[in-house]
Structure formats: C-alpha cells, structure tokens
C-alpha positions in Angstrom: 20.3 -14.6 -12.6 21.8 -14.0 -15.9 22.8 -10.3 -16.9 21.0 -9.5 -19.9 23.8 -8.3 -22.8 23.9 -6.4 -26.2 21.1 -3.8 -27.1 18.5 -5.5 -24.4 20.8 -4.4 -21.7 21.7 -1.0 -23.1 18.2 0.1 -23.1 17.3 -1.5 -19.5 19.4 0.9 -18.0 17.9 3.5 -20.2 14.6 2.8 -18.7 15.8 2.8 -15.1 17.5 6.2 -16.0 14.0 7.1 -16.9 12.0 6.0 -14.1 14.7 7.8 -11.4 14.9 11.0 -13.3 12.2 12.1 -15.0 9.0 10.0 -12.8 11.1 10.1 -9.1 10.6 5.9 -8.7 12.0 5.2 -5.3 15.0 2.7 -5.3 13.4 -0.1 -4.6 10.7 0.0 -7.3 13.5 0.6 -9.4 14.6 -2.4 -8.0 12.2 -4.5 -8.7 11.7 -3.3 -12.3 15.4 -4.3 -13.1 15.0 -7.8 -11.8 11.9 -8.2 -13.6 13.0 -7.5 -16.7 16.2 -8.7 -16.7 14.4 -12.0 -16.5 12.9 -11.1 -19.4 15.8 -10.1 -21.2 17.8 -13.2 -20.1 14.9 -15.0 -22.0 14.5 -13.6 -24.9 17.8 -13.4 -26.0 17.9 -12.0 -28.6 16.8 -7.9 -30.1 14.3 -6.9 -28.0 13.1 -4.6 -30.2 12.2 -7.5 -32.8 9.7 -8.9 -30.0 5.6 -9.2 -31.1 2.9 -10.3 -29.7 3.5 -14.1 -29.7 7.0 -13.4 -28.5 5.3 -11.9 -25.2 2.4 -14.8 -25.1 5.6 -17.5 -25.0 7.4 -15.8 -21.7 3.9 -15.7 -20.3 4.3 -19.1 -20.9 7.7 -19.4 -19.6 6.6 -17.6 -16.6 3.5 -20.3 -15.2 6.3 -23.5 -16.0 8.6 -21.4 -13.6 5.4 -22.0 -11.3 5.3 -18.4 -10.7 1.9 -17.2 -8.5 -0.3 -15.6 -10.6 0.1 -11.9 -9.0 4.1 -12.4 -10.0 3.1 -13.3 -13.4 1.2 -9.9 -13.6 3.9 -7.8 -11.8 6.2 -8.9 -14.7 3.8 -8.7 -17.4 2.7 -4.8 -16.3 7.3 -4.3 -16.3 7.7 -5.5 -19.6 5.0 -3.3 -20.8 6.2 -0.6 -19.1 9.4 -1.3 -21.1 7.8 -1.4 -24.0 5.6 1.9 -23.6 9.5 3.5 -22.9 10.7 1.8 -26.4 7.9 3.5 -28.5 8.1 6.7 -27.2 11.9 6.8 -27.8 11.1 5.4 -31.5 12.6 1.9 -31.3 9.3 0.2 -32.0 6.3 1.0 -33.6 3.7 -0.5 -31.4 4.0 -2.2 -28.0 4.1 -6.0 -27.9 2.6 -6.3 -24.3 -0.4 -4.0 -24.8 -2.9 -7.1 -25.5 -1.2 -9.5 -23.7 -3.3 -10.9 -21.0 -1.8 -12.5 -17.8 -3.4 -15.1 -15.8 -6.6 -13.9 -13.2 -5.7 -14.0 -9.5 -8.4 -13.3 -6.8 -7.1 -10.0 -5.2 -6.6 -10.3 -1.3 -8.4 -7.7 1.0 -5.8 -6.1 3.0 -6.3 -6.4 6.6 -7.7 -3.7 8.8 -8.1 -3.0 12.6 -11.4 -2.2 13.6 -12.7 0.7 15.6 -11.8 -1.0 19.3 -8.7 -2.3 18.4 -7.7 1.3 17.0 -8.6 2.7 20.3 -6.7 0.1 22.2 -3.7 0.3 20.2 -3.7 4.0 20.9 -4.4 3.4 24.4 -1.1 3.5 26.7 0.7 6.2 28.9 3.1 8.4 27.2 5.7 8.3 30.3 8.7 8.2 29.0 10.4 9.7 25.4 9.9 6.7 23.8 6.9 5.9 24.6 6.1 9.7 23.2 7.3 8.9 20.3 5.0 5.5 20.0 2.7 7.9 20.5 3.4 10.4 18.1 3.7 7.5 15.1 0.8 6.0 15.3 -1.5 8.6 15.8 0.3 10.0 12.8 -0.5 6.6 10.8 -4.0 6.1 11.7 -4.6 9.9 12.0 -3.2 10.6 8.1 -2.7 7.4 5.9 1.2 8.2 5.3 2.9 6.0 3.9 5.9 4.3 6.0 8.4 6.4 3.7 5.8 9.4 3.9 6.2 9.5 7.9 10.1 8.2 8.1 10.9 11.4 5.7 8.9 13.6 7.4 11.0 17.0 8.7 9.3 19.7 11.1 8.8 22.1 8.2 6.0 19.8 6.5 4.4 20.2 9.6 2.0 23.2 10.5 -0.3 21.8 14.1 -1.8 25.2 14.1 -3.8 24.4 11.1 -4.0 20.8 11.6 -2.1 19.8 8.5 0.8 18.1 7.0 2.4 18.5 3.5 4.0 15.5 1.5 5.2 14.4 -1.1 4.5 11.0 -2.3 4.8 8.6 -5.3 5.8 10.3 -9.3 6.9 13.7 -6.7 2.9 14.6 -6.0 2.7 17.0 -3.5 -0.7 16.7 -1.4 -1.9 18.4 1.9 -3.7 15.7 4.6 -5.5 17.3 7.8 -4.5 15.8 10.8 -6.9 15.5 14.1 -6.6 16.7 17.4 -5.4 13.6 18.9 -2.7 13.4 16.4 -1.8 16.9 16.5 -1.2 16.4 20.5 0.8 13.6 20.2 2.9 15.3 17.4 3.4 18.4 19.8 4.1 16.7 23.0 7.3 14.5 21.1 8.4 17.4 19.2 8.7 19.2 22.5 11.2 16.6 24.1 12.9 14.8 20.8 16.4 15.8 20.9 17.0 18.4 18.7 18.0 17.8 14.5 19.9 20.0 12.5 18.1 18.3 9.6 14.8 18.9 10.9 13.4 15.2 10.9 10.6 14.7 12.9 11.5 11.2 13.9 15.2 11.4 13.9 17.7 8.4 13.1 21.2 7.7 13.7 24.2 9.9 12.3 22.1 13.0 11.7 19.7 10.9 9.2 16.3 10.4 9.4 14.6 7.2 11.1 14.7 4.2 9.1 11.4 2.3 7.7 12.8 -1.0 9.0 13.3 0.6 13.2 9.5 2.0 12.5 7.8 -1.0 11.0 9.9 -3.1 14.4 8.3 -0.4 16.8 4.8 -0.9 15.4 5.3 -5.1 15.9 6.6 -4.7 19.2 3.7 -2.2 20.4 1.2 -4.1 19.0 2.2 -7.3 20.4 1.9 -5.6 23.9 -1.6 -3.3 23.0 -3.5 -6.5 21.1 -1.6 -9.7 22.0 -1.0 -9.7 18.3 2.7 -8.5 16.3 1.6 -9.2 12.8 0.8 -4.9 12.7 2.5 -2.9 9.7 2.1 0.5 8.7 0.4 -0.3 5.9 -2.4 -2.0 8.0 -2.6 1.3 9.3 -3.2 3.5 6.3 -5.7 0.7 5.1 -7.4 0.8 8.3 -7.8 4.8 8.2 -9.2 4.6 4.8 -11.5 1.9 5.4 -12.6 4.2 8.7 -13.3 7.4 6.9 -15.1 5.5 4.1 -17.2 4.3 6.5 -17.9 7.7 8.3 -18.0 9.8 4.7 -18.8 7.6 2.3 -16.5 9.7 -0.3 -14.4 7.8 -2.1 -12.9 10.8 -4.3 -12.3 12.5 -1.3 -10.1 9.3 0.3 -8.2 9.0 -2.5 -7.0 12.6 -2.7 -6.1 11.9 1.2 -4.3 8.8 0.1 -2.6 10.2 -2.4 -3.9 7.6 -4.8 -3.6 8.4 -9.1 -6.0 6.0 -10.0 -9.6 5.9 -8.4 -9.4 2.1 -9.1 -6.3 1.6 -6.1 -9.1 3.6 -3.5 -11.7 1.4 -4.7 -10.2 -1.7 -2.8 -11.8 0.3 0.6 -15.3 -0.5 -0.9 -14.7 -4.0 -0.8 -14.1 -4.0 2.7 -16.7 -1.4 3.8 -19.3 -3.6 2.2 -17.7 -6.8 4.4 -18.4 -4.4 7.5 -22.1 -3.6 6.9 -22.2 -7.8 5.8 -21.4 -8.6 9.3 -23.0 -6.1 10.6 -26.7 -7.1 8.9 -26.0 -10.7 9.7 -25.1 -10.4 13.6 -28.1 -7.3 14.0 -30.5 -8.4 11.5 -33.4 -10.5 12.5 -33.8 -11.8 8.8 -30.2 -12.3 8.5 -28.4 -15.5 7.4 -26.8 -16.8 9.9 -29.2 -15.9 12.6 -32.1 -16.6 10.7 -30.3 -20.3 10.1 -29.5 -21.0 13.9 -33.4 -20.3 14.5 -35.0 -22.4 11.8 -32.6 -25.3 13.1 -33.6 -24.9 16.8 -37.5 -24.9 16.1 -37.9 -27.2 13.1 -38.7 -24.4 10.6 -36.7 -25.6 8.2 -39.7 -28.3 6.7 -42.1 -27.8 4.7 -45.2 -25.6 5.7 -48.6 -27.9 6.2 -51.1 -25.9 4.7 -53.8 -28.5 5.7 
C-alpha cells in the first residue's frame, strides 16, 4: 500500500502520536489504525480536511467493490471517525464527516465458550514437573480472572497479593482495576511462584533475556494443553476470559458487576455474555423440558400427534 503524502499524512502521525501518548493504545492497535487509514488517505487524495459527508459515503463505497467483509468495512469506518473526532478537537474542521455515516450490518459472531465440564477437565492434570506448574498456574489465572493475554503475560509479583485473593492491573486507555482471584487459582499461583526461577524484573511468568513471557509462547501453551486435556487445540486465551464471564453471569446474573471484572468501558461490550447465557438456558429448556421443541417434536412424530384432533 501506498504512503499517504502532504497534509493527510502529517496529521496521521499526529493521531498515532495521540493515541500512544495521551490514551496508552497498545502498538498493535496503533497498528492497525495506521493501516486503516492510510488506506483511506491513499484514497482520497487529496486535503483531508476538505472531506464531507458524501466524500465518506464514496470510500464506503470503495470499500464493498474491494469486497471487503462487512466487520472490515466497520473497523475502517469507526478509524476514520476516530480521525476525524482528533481533526475537530484540534480545529482543522468544523464538524466530523464520519459521524452519520452508516456502514453495512453484519450479524455479530458469539465467541466460543468452554462449558462447565470441559473447564474442569482442562484444569484437570498433575502438576509434576515446573512446567506443568506453570500450565497450572495460567490457566487457572485465565479462567479464575478474565485477564487479558497481555494482562497475564505483563503480570509482575507485585500486582499480586494471594493473601487477600486479589490481583491489580492495568488494562486498556491505562485503567487500573482490582479482580479477586479463587482459591484454586490462588494455589496454583503460590505453588509456581515457589519453584519459578527467580526475576530481577519481578514477572510472574518470566521470558527469555530478563523479559517477560511473550503472548505468542502463552497462547502456543494453551493449544498444546488443550489438545492433550479435550482432544481439541483450537483453545485461546480469549476463549478463556469469555468462558469466565459467560460462567459468573450464569452464577450472578450481574452484568455491571462482570464488566467492572472485565474491565469493560462500555456496558454494551459485557452485554455480548447475555447472548450466550440466554443460548445456555435455550438448550437447557429444550433437552429438560417436557414441552420443549425438540422433544416435544420427536414425540408428536413417534405417536401420530401431529394430525388433527377428531373431536367426533
């Protein structure tokens, strides 16, 4: 891709200044937002200041010839916004072009969770060795918390306090936030701390050269447990925070509650948990419930109920 020149360029990096300084984006949202909009950019060519409305309607436009999925097409719709949000605060324009634009509707996906017995099996295996400690130690720490894979990789010994049962961390825009930890996970935290070799960085799960462990070794770890615990390697962390949300919503019920676990900003990310609580009590009615669908169905078909009554 094309480098976007002149003004539109100038004030790219402006906006990436922003994000890194003064909101603490991680590098590879940063990322992301400079590829998106230097496809933009590349587009317009031209004053991106002198964009409107229609301007933002025609890369929309640009956008579904490119036969970009629909979730893309919003990704890149919600950067040049953003952009555009940054422009009017800083004076360059008056309004933002991208405020009414409307991208195309995609059916959100439901993340994928483990349920209760596969939890238990996944946790299930002798902590023997050091590594195997350390299995034990992440997981129960992913389940037990709903970190984040850069949440646990950054962790260091002095977030930690196992005598309360707590952790302290700081997630996404630099928000601190304080998660309770159970006694399984508080266990397996001890027992590895007790044998990891010893940091003078204080990482809980140590790396290579005196830095901490990389997301990439921990989200390897998790496929290579799982495909000996489940017979299955498609496991990520993020299946894991998902899977201890959806759990505690179905224990609690308190959604505000999850999402200050969770670290979520906007109630409206936590809500996606209700979606799949509901899709556990479905299947639950329907296997259980002697009026149920798919029971009820099976039964009409065996005994003929499904004519019409004779009332004769």
């Amino acid at each position: 891709m094309s480098t976007p020149s002149g003004s539109g360029g100038q004030w790219l990096q402006e906006f990436l200044r922003f994000l890194g300084q003064q909101r603490n984006y991680s590098t590879r949202t940063i990322s992301a937002y400079a590829r998106d909009l230097g496809r933009f950019l590349v587009w317009l060519d031209g004053d991106c200041c002198a964009a409107d409305a229609q301007t933002i309607a025609r890369y929309i436009g640009h956008l579904k010839r490119q036969q970009l999925a629909n979730s893309s097409i919003q990704r890149n719709l919600s950067a040049v916004r953003s952009f555009y949000g940054f422009l009017q605060q800083q004076g360059r324009v008056s309004s933002n072009p991208a405020k009414v634009s409307r991208g195309p509707k995609h059916k959100r996906r439901l993340p994928k969770v483990l349920d209760a017995d596969q939890a238990s099996q996944l946790l299930n295996f002798a902590s023997t060795s050091v590594k195997a400690l350390q299995d034990k130690a992440l997981l129960e720490l992913f389940y037990g918390s709903g970190l984040r894979l850069s949440e646990v990789a950054g962790l260091r010994t002095k977030d930690l306090s196992l005598a309360d049962g707590h952790v302290r961390v700081t997630g996404k825009g630099d928000k601190e936030r304080q998660v309770p930890l159970g006694r399984y996970c508080v266990a397996a935290l001890k027992q590895w701390l007790a044998v990891h070799p010893a940091n003078p960085e204080g990482w809980v799960f140590p790396g290579r050269a005196g830095k901490n462990i990389s997301p990439r070794t921990v989200q390897n770890r998790l496929k290579q447990i799982a495909a000996v615990q489940l017979g299955d390697s498609s496991l990520h962390p993020h299946m894991l925070r998902h899977t201890y949300a959806t759990h505690m919503l179905e224990s609690s019920g308190d959604l505000r509650g999850i999402q200050e676990l969770l670290g979520h900003s906007d109630i409206a990310t936590t809500q996606i948990y209700t979606h799949l609580d509901f899709q556990h009590l479905a299947a639950v009615y329907d296997k259980a419930h002697p009026r149920a669908t798919l029971q009820a169905s099976a039964e009409d078909t065996a005994t003929g109920e499904d004519e019409k009554p004779s009332y004769s």
